[in-house]
PyMOL Python script that loads the backbone (N, CA, C, O; Angstrom):
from pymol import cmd

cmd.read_pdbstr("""\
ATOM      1  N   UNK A   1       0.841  -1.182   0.000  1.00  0.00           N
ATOM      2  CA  UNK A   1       0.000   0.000   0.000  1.00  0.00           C
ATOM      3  C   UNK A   1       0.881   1.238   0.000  1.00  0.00           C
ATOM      4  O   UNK A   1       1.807   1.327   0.806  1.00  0.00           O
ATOM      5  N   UNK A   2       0.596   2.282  -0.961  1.00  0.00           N
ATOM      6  CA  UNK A   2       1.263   3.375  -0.943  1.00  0.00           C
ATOM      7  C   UNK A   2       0.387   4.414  -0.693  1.00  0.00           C
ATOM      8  O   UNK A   2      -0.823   4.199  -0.756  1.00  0.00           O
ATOM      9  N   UNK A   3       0.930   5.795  -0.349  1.00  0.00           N
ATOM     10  CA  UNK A   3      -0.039   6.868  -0.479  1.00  0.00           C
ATOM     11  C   UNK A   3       0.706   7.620  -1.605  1.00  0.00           C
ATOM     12  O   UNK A   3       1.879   7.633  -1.981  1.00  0.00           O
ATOM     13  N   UNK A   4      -0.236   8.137  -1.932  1.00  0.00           N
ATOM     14  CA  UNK A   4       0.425   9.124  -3.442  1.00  0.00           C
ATOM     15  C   UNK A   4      -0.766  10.574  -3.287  1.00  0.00           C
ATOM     16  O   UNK A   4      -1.976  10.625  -3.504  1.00  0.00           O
ATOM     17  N   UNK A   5       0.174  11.588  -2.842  1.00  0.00           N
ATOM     18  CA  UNK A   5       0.094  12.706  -3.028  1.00  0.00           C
ATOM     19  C   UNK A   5      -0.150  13.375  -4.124  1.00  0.00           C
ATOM     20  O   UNK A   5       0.729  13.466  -4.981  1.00  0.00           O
ATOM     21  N   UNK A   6      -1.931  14.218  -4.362  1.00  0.00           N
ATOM     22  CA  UNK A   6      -2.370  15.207  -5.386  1.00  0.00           C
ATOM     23  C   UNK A   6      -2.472  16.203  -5.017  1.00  0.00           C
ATOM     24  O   UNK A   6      -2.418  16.378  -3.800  1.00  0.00           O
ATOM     25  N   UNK A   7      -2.684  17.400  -5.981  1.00  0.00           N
ATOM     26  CA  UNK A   7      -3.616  18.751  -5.719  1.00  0.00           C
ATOM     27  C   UNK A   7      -4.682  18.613  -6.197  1.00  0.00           C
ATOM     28  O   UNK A   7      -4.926  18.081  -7.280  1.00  0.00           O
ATOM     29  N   UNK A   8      -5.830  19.321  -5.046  1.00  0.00           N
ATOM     30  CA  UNK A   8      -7.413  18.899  -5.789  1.00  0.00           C
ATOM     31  C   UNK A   8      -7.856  20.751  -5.512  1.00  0.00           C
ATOM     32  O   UNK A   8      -7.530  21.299  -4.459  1.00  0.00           O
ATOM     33  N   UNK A   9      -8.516  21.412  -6.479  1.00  0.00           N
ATOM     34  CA  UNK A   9      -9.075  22.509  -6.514  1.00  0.00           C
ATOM     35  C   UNK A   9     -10.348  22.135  -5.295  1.00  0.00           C
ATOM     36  O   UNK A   9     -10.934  21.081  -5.049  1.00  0.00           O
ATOM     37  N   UNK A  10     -10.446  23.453  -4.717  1.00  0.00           N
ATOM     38  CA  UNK A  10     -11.300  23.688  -4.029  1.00  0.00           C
ATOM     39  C   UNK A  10     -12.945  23.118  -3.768  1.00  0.00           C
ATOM     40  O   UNK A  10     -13.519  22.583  -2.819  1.00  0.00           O
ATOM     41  N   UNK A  11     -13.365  23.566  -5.213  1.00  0.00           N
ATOM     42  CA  UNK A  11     -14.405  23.561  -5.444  1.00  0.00           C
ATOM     43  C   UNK A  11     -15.112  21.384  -5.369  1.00  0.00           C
ATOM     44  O   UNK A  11     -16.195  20.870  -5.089  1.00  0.00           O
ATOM     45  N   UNK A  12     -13.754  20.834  -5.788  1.00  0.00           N
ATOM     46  CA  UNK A  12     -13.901  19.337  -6.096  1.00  0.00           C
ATOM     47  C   UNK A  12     -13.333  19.121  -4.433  1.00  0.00           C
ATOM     48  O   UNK A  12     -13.871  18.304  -3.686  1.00  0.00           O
ATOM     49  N   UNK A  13     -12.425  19.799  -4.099  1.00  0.00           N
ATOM     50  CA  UNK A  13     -12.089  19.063  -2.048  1.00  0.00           C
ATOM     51  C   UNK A  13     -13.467  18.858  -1.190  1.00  0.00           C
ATOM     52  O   UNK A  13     -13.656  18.003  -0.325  1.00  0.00           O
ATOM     53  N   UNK A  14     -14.468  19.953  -1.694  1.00  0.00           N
ATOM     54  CA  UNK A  14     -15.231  20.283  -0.815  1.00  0.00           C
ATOM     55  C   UNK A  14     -16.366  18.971  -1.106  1.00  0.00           C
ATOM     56  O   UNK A  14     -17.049  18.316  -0.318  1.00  0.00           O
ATOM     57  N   UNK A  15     -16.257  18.933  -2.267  1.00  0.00           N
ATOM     58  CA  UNK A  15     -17.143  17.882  -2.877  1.00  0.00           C
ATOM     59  C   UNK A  15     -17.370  16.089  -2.456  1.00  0.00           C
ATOM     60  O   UNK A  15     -18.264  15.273  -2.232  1.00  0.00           O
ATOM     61  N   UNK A  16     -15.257  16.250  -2.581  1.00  0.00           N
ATOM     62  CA  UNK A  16     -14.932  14.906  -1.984  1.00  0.00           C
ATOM     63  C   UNK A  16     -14.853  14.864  -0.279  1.00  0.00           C
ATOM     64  O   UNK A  16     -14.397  13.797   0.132  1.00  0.00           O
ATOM     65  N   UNK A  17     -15.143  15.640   0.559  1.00  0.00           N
ATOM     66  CA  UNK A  17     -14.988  15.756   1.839  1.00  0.00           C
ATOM     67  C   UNK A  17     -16.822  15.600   1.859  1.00  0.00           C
ATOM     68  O   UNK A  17     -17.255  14.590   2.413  1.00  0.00           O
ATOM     69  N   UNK A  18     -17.544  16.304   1.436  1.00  0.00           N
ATOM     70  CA  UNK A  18     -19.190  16.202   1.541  1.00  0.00           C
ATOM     71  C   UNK A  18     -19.794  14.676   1.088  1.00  0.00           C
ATOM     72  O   UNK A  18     -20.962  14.293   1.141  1.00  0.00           O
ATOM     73  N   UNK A  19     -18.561  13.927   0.615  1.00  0.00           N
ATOM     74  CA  UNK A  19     -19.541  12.894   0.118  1.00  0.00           C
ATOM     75  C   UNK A  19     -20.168  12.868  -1.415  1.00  0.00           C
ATOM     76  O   UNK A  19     -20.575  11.869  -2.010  1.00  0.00           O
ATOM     77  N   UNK A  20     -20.142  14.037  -1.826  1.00  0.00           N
ATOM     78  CA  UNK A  20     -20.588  13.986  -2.922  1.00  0.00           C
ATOM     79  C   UNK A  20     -20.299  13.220  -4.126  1.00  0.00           C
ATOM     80  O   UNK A  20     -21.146  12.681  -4.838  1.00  0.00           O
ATOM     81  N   UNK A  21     -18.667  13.212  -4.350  1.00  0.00           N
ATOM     82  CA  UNK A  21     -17.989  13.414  -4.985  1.00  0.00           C
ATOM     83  C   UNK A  21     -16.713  11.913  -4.868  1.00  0.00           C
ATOM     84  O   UNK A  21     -15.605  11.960  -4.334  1.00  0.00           O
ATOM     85  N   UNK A  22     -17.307  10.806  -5.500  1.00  0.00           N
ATOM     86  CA  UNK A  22     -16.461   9.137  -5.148  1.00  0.00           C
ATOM     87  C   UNK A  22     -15.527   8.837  -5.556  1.00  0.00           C
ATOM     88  O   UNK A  22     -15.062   7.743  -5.236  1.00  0.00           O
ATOM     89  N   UNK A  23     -14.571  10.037  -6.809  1.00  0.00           N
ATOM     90  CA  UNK A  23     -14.371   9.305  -7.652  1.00  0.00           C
ATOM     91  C   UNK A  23     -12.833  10.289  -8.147  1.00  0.00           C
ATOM     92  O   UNK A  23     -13.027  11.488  -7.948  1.00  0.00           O
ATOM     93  N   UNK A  24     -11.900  10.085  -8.528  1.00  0.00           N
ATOM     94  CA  UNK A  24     -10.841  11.358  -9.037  1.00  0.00           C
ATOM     95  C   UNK A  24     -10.273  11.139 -10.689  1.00  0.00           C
ATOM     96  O   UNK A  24      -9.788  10.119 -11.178  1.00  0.00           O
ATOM     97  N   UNK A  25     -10.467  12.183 -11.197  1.00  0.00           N
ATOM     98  CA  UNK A  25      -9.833  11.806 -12.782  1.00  0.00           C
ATOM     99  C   UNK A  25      -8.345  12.533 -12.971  1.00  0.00           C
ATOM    100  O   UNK A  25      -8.085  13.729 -13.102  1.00  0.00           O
ATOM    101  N   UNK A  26      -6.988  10.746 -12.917  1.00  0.00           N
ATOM    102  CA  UNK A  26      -6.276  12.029 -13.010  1.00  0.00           C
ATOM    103  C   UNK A  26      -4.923  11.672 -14.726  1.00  0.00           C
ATOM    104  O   UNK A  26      -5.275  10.695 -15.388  1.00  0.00           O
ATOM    105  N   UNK A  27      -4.129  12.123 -15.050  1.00  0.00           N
ATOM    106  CA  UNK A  27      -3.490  11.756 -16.162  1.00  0.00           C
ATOM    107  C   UNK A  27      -2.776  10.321 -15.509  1.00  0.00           C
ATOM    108  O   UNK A  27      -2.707  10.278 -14.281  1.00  0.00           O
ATOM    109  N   UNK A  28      -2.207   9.062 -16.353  1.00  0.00           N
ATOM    110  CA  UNK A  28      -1.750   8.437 -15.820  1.00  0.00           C
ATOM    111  C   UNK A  28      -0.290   8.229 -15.717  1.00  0.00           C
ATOM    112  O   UNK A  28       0.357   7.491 -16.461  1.00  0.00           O
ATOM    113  N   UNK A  29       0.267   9.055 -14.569  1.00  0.00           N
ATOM    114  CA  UNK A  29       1.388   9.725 -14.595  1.00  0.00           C
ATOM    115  C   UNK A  29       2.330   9.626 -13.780  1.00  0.00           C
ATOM    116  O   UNK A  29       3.318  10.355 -13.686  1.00  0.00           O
ATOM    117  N   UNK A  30       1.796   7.892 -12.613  1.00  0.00           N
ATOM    118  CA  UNK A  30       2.082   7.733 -11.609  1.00  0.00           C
ATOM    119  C   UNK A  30       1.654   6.258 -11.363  1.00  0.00           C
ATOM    120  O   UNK A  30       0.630   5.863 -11.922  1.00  0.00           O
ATOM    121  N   UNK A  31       2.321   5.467 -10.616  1.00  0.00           N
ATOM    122  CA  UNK A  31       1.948   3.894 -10.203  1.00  0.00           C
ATOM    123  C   UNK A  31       0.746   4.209  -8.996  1.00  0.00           C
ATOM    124  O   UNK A  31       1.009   4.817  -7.959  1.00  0.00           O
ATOM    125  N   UNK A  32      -0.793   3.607  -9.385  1.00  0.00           N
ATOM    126  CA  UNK A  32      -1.971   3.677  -8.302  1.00  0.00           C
ATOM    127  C   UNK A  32      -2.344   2.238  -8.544  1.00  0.00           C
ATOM    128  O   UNK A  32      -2.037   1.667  -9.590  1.00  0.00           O
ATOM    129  N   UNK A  33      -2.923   1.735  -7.694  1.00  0.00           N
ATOM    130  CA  UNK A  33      -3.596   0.824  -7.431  1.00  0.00           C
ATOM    131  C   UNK A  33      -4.552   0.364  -6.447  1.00  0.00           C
ATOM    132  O   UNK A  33      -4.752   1.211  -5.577  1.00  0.00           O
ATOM    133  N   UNK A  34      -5.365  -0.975  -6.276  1.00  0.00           N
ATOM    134  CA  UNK A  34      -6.449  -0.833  -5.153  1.00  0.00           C
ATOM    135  C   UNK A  34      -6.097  -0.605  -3.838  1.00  0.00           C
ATOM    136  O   UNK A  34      -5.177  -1.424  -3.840  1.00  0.00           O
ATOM    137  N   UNK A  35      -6.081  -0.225  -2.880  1.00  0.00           N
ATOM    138  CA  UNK A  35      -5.902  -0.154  -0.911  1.00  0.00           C
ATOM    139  C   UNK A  35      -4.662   0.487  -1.427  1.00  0.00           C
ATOM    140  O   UNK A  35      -3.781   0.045  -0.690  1.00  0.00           O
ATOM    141  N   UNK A  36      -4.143   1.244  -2.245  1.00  0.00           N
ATOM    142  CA  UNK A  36      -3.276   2.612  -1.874  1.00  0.00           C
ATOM    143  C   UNK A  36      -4.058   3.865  -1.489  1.00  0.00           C
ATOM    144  O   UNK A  36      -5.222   3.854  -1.889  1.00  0.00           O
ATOM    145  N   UNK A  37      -3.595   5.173  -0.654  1.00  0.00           N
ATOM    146  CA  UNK A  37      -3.595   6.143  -0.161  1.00  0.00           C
ATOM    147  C   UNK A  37      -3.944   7.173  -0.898  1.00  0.00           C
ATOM    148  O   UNK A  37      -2.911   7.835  -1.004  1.00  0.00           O
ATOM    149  N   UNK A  38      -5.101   7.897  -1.683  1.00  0.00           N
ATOM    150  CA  UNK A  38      -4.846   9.095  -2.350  1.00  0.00           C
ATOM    151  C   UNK A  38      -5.012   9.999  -1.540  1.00  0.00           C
ATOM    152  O   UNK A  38      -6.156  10.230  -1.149  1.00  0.00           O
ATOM    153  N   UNK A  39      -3.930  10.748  -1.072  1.00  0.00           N
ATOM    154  CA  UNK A  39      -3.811  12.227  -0.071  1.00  0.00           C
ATOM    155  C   UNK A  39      -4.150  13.258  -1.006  1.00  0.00           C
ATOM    156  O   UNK A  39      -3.449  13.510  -1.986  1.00  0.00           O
ATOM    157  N   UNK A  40      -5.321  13.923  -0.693  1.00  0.00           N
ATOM    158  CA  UNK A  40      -5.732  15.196  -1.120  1.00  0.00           C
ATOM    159  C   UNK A  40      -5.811  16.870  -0.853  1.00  0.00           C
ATOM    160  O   UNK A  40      -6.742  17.592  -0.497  1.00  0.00           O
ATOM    161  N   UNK A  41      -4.818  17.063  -1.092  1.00  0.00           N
ATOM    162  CA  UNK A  41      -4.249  18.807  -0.233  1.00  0.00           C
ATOM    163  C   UNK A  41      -4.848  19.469  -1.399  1.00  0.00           C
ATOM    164  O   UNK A  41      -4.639  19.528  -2.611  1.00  0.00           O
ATOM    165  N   UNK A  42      -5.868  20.050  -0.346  1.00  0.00           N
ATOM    166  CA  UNK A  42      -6.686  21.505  -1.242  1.00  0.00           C
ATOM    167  C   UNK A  42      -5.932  22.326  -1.971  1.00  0.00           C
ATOM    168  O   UNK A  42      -4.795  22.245  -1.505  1.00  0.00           O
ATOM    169  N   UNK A  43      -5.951  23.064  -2.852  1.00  0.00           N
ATOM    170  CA  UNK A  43      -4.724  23.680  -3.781  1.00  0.00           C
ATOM    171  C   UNK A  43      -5.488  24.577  -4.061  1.00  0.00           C
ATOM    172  O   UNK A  43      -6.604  24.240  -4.458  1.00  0.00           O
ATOM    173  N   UNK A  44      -5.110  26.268  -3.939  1.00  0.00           N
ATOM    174  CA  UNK A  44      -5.852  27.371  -4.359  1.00  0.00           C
ATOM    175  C   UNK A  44      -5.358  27.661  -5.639  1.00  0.00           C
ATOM    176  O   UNK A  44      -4.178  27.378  -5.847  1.00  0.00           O
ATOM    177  N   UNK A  45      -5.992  28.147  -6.504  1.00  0.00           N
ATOM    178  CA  UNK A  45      -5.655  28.261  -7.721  1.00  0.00           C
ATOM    179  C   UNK A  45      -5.117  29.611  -7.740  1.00  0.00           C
ATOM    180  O   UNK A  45      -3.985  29.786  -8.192  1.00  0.00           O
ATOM    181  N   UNK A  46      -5.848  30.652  -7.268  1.00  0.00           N
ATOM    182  CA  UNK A  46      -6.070  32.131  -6.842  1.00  0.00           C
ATOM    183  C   UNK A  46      -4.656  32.480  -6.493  1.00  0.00           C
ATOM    184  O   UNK A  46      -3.933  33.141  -7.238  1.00  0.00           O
ATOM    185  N   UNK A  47      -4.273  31.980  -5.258  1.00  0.00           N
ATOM    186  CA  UNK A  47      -3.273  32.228  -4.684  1.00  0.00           C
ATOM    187  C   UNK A  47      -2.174  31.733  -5.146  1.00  0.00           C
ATOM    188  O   UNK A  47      -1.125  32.358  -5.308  1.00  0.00           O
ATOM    189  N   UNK A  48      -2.395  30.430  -5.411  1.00  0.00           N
ATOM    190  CA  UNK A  48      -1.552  29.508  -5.914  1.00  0.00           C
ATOM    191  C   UNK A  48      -0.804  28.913  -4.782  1.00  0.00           C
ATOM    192  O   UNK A  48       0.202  28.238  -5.004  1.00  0.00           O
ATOM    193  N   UNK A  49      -1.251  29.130  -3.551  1.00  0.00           N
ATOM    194  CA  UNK A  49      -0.831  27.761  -2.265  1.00  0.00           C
ATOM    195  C   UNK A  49      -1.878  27.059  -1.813  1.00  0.00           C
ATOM    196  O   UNK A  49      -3.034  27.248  -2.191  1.00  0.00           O
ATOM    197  N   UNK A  50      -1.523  26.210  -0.978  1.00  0.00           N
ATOM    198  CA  UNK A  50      -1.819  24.911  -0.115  1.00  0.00           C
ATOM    199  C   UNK A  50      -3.099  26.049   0.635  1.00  0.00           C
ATOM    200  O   UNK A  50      -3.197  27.263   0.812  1.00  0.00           O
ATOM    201  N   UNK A  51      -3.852  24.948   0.888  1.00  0.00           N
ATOM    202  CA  UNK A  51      -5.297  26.046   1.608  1.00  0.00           C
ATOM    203  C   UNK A  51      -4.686  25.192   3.421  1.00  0.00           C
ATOM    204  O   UNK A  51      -4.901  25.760   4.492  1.00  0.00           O
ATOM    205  N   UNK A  52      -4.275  24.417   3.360  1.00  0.00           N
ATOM    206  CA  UNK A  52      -3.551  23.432   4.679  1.00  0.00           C
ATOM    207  C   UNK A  52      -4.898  22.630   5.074  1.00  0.00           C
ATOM    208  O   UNK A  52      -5.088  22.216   6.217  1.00  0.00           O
ATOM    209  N   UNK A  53      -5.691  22.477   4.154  1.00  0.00           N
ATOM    210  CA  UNK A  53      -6.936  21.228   4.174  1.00  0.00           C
ATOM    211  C   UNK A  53      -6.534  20.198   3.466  1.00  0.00           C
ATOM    212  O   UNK A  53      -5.907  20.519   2.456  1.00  0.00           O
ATOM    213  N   UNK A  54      -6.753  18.439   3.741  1.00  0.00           N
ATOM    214  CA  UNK A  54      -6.117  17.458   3.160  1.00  0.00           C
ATOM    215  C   UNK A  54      -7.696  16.504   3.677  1.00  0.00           C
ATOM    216  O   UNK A  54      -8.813  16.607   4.185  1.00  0.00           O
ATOM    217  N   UNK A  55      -6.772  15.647   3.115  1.00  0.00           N
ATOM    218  CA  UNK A  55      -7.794  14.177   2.846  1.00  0.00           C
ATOM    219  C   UNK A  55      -7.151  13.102   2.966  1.00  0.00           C
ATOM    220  O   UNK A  55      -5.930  13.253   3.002  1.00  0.00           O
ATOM    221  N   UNK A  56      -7.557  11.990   3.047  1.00  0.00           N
ATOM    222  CA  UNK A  56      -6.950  10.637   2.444  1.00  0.00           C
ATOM    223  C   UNK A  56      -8.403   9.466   2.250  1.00  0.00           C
ATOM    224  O   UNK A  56      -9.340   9.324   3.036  1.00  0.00           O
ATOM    225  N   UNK A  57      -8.247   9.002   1.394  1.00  0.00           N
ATOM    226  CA  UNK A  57      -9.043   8.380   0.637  1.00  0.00           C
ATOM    227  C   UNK A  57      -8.403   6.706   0.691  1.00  0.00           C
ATOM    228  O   UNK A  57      -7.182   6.620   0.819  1.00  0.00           O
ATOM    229  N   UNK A  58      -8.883   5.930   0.634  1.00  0.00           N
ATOM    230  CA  UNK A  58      -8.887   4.389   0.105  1.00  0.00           C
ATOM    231  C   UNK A  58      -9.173   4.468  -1.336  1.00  0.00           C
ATOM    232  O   UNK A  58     -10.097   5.127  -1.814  1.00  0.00           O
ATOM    233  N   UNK A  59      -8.211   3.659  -2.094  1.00  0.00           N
ATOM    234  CA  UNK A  59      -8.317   3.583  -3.415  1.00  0.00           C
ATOM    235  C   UNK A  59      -9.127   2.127  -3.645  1.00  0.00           C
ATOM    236  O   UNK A  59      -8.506   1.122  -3.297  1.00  0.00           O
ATOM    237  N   UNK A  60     -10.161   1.987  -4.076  1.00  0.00           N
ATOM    238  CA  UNK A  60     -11.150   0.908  -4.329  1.00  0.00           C
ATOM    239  C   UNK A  60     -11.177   0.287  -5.833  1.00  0.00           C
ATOM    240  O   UNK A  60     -11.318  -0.913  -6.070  1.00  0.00           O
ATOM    241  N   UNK A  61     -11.046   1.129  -6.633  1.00  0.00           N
ATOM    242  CA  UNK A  61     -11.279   0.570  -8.335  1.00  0.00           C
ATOM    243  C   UNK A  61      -9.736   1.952  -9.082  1.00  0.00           C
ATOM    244  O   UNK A  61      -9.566   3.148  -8.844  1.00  0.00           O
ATOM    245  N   UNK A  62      -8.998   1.017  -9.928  1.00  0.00           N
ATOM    246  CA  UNK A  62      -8.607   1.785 -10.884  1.00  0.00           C
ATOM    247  C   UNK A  62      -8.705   1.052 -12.359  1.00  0.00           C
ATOM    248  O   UNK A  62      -8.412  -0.092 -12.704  1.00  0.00           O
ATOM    249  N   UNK A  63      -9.244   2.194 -13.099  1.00  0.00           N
ATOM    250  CA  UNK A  63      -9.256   1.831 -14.817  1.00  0.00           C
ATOM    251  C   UNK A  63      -7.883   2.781 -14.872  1.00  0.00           C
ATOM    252  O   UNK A  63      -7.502   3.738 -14.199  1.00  0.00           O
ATOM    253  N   UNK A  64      -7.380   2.116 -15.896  1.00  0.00           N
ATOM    254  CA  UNK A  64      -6.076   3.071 -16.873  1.00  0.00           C
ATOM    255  C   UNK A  64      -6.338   2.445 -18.407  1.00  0.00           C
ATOM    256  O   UNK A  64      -6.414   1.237 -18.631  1.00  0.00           O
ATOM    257  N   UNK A  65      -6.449   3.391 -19.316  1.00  0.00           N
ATOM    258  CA  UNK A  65      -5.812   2.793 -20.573  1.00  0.00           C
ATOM    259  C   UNK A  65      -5.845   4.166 -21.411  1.00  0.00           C
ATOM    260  O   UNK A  65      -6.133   5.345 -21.202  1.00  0.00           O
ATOM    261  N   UNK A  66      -5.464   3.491 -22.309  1.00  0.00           N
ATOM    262  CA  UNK A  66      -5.041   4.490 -23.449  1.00  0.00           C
ATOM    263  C   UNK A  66      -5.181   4.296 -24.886  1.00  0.00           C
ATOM    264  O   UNK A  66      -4.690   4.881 -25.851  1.00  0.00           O
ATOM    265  N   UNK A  67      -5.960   3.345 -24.770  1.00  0.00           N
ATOM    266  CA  UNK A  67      -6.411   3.280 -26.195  1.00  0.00           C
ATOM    267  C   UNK A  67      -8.164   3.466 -25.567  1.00  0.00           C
ATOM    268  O   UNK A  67      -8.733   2.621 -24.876  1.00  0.00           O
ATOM    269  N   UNK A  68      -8.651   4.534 -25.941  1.00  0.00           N
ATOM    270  CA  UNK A  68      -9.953   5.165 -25.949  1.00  0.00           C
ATOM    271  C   UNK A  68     -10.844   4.614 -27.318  1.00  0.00           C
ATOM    272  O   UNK A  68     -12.016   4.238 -27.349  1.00  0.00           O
ATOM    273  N   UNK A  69      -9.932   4.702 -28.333  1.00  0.00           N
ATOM    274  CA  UNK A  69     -10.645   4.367 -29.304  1.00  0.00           C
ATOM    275  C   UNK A  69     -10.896   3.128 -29.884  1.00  0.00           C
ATOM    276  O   UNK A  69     -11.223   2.968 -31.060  1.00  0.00           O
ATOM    277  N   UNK A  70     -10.754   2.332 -29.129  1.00  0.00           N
ATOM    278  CA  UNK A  70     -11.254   1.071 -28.935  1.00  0.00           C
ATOM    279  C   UNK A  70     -12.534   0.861 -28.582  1.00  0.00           C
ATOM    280  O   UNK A  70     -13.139  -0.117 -29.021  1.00  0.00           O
ATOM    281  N   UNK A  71     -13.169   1.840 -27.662  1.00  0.00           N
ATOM    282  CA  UNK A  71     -14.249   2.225 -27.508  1.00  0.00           C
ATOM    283  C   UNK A  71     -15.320   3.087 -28.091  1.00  0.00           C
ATOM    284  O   UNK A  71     -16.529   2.950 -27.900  1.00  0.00           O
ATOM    285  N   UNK A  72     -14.442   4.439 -29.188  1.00  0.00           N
ATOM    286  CA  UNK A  72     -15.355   5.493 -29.392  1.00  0.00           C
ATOM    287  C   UNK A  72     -14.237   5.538 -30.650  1.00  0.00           C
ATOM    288  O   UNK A  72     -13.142   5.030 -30.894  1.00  0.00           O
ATOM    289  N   UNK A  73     -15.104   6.381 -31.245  1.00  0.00           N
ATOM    290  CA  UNK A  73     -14.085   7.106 -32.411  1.00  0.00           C
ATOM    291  C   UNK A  73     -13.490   8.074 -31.944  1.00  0.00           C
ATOM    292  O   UNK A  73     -13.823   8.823 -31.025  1.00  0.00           O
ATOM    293  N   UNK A  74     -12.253   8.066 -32.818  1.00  0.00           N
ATOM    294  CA  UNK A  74     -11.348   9.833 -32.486  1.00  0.00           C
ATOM    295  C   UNK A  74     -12.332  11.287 -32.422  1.00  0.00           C
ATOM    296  O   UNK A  74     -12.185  12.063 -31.479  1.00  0.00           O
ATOM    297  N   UNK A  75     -13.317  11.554 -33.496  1.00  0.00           N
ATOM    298  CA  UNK A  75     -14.040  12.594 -33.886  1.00  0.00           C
ATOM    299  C   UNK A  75     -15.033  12.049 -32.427  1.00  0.00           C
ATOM    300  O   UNK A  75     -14.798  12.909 -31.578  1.00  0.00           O
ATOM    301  N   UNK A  76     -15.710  11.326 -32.006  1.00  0.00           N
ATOM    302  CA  UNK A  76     -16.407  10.792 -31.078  1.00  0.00           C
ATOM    303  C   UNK A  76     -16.181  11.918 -29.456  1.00  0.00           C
ATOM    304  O   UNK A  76     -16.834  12.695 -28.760  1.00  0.00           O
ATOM    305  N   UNK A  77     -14.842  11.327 -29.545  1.00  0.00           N
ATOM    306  CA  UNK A  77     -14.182  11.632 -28.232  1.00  0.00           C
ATOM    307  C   UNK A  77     -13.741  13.421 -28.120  1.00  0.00           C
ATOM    308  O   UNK A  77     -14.003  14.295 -27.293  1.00  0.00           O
ATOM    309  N   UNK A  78     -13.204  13.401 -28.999  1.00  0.00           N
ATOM    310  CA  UNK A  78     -12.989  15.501 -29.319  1.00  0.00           C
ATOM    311  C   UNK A  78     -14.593  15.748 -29.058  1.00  0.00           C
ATOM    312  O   UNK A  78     -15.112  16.216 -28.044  1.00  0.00           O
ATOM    313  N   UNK A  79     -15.093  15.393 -30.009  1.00  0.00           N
ATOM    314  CA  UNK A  79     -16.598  15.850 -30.231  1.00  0.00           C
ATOM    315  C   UNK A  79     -17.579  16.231 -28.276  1.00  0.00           C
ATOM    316  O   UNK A  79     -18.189  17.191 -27.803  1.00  0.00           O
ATOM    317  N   UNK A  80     -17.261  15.094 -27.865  1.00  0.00           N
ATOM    318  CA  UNK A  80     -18.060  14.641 -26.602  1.00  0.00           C
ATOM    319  C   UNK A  80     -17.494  14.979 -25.521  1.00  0.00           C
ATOM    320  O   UNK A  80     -17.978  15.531 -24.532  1.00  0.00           O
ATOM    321  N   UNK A  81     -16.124  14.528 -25.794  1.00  0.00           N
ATOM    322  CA  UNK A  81     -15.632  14.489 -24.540  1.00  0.00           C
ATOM    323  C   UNK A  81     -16.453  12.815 -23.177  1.00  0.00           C
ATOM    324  O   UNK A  81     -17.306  11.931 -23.254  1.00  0.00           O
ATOM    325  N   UNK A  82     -15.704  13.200 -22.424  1.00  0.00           N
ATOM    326  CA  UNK A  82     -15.800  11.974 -21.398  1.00  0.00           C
ATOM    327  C   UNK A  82     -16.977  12.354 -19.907  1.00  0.00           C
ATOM    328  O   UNK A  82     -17.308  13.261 -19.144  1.00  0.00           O
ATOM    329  N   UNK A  83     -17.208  11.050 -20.205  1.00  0.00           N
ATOM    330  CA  UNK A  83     -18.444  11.161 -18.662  1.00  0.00           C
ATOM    331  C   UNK A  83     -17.838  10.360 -17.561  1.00  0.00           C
ATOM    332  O   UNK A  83     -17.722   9.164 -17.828  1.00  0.00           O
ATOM    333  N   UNK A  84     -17.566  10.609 -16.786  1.00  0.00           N
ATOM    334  CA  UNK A  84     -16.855   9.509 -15.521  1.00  0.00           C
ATOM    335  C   UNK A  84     -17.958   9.320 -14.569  1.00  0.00           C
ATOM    336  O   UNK A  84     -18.408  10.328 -14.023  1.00  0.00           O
ATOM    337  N   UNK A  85     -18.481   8.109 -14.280  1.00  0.00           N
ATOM    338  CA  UNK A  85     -19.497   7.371 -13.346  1.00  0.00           C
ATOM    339  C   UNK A  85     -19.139   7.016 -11.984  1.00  0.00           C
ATOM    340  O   UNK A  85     -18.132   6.309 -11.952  1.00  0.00           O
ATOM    341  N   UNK A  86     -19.674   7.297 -10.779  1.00  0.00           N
ATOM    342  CA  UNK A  86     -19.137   6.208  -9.765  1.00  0.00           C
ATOM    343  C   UNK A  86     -20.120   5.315  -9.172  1.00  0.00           C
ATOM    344  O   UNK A  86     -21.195   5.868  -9.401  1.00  0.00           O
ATOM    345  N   UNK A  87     -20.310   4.385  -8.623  1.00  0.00           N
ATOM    346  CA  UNK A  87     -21.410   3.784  -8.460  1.00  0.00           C
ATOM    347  C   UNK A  87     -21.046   3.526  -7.081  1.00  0.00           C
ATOM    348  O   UNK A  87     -19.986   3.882  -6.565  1.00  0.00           O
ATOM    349  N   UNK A  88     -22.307   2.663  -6.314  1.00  0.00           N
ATOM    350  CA  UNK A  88     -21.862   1.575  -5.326  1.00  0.00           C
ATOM    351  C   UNK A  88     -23.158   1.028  -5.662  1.00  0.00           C
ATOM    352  O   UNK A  88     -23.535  -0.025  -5.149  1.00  0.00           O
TER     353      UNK A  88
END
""", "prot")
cmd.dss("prot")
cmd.show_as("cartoon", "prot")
cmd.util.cbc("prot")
cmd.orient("prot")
């Protein structure tokens, strides 16, 4: 189990601290996997520092890939863009 340190904008910390919000979209730019740590330090955009609000999360499900268009067409995906789901 690792923890792996993000910045999450405000508006989405508040979201994932309320419950609202199950789920994080991020580039795949880093080794994640299930029962690792995602630490979430609020990040002001405004200011451009640390708000000194954090999180930590249980990692439950990861998708990665990179071939999209296996699924959708190229024009598909520009066109639409992506919907991310979380369920339980």
């Amino acid at each position: 189990m690792r923890t792996i340190e993000k910045k999450t904008w405000p508006e989405l910390f508040k979201k994932v601290q309320n419950g609202e919000k199950s789920f994080d979209v991020r580039l795949n730019e880093f080794r994640c996997k299930k029962g690792d740590i995602l630490y979430l330090r609020e990040w002001d955009p405004k200011t451009k520092n640390y708000t000194g609000r954090t999180l930590k999360k249980k990692v439950e499900y990861v998708l990665k890939t990179r071939d999209l268009e296996k699924f959708w067409s190229k024009n598909d995906i520009i066109k639409r863009g992506f919907i991310i789901m979380s369920f339980k």
